[in-house]
C-alpha positions as CSV (number, residue, x, y, z in Angstrom):
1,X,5.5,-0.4,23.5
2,X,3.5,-1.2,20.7
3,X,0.7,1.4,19.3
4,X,-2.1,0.6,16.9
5,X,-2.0,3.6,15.2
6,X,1.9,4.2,14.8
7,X,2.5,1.2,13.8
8,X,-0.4,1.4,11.2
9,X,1.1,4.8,9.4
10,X,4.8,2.6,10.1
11,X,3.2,-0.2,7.9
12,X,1.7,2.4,5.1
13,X,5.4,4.6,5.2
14,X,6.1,0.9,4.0
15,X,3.6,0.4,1.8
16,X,4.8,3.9,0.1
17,X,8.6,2.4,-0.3
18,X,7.5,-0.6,-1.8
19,X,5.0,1.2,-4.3
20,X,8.2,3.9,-5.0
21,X,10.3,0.3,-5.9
22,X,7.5,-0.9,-7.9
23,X,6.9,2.3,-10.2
24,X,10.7,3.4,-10.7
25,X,11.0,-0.8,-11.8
26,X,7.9,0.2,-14.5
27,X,9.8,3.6,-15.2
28,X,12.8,2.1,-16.3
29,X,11.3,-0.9,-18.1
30,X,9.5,1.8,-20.1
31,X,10.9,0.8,-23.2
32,X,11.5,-3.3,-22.6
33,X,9.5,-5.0,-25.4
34,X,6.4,-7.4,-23.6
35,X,7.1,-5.5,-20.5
36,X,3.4,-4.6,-18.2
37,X,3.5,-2.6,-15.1
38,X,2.6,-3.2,-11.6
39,X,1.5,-1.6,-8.9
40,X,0.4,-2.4,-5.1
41,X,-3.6,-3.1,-4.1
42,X,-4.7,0.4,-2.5
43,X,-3.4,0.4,1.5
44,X,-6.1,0.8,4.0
45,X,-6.0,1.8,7.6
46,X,-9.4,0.2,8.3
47,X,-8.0,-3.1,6.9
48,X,-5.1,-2.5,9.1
49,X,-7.0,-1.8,12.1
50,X,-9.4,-4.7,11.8
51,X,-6.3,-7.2,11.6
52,X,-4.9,-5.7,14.9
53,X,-8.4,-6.0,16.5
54,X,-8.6,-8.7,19.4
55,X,-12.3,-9.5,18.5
56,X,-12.2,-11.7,15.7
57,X,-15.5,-13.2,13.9
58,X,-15.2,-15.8,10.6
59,X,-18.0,-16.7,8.1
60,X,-18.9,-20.3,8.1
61,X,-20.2,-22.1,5.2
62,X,-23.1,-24.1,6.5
63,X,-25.4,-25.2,3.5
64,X,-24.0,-26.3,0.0
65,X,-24.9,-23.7,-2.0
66,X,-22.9,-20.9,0.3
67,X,-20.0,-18.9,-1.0
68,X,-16.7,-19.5,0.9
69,X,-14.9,-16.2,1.7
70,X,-11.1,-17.2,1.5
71,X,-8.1,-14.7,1.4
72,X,-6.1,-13.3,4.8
73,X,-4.7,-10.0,5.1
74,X,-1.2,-11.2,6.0
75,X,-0.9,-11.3,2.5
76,X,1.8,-8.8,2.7
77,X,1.3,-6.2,-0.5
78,X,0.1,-7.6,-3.1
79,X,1.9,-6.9,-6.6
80,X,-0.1,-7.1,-9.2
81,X,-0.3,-6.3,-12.8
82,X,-2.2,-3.4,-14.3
83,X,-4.4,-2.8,-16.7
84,X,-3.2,-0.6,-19.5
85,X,-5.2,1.1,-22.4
86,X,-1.9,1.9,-24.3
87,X,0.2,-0.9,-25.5
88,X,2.9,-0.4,-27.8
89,X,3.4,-2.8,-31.0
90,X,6.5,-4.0,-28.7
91,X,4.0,-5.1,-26.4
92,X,4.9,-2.8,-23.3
93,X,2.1,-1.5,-21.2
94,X,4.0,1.0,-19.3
95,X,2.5,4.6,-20.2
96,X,6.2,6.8,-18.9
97,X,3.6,9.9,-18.2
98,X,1.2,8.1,-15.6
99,X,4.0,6.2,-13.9
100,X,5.8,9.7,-13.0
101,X,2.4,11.1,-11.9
102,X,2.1,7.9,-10.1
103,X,5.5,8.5,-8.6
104,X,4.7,12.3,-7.8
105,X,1.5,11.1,-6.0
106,X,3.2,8.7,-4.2
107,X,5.9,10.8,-2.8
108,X,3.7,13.7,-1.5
109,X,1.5,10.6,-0.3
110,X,4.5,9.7,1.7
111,X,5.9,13.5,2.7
112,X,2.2,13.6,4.5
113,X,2.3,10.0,6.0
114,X,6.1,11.1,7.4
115,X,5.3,14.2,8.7
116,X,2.1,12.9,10.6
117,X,4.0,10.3,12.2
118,X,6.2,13.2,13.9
119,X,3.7,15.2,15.2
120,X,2.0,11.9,16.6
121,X,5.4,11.2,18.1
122,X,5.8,15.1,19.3
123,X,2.3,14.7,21.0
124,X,3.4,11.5,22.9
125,X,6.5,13.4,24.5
126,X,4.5,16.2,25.1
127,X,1.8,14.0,26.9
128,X,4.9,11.9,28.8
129,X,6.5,15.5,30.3
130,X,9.3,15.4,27.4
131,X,10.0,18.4,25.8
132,X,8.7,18.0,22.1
């Protein structure tokens, strides 16, 4: 049985672990000379939702001077660098104090995510007779 809605906090719990992989990697390249962070594109549930949506409509290019809209959203994550004010005279762009608030963020982020995902899962055994 598939849900749209548990399986879109499943996919953001994932998006959390790979964010967590990508900010301890910046944490302990803090001090590797020409080293520059990364970090994932912002998750969003609407995205999510639309890309699970049955309905589907595409833009269609039908004079010469239009705009083609490319990209997909199966696109997995999306790693991409950051931009960094600070940059050492090593060349590193990894600022140790934002990544561990990034980290912090992310965990409580996730702790929330987690915990929302049992009580959705409470509420289905609840609503199937199950004792919660």
């Amino acid at each position: 049985m598939k849900l749209g809605l548990l399986d879109a906090i499943s996919e953001k719990m994932r998006w959390h672990q790979a964010r967590q992989t990508l900010l301890a990697e910046n944490v302990a390249n803090a001090d590797t000379p020409g080293y520059r962070g990364r970090d994932l594109k912002a998750y969003g549930f609407e995205e999510h939702m639309k890309s699970l949506s049955t309905a589907k409509t595409a833009t269609v290019t039908t004079q010469p001077g239009h705009i083609a809209i490319s990209g997909t959203v199966a696109d997995g994550f999306g790693a991409r660098s950051m931009n960094s004010f600070e940059i050492t005279p090593e060349g590193n762009g990894v600022t140790l104090e934002d990544e561990m608030m990034k980290v912090a963020g992310n965990q409580m982020d996730y702790q929330a995510i987690t915990a929302l995902y049992t009580r959705s899962v409470k509420l289905i055994k609840t609503a199937l007779g199950k004792q919660a």
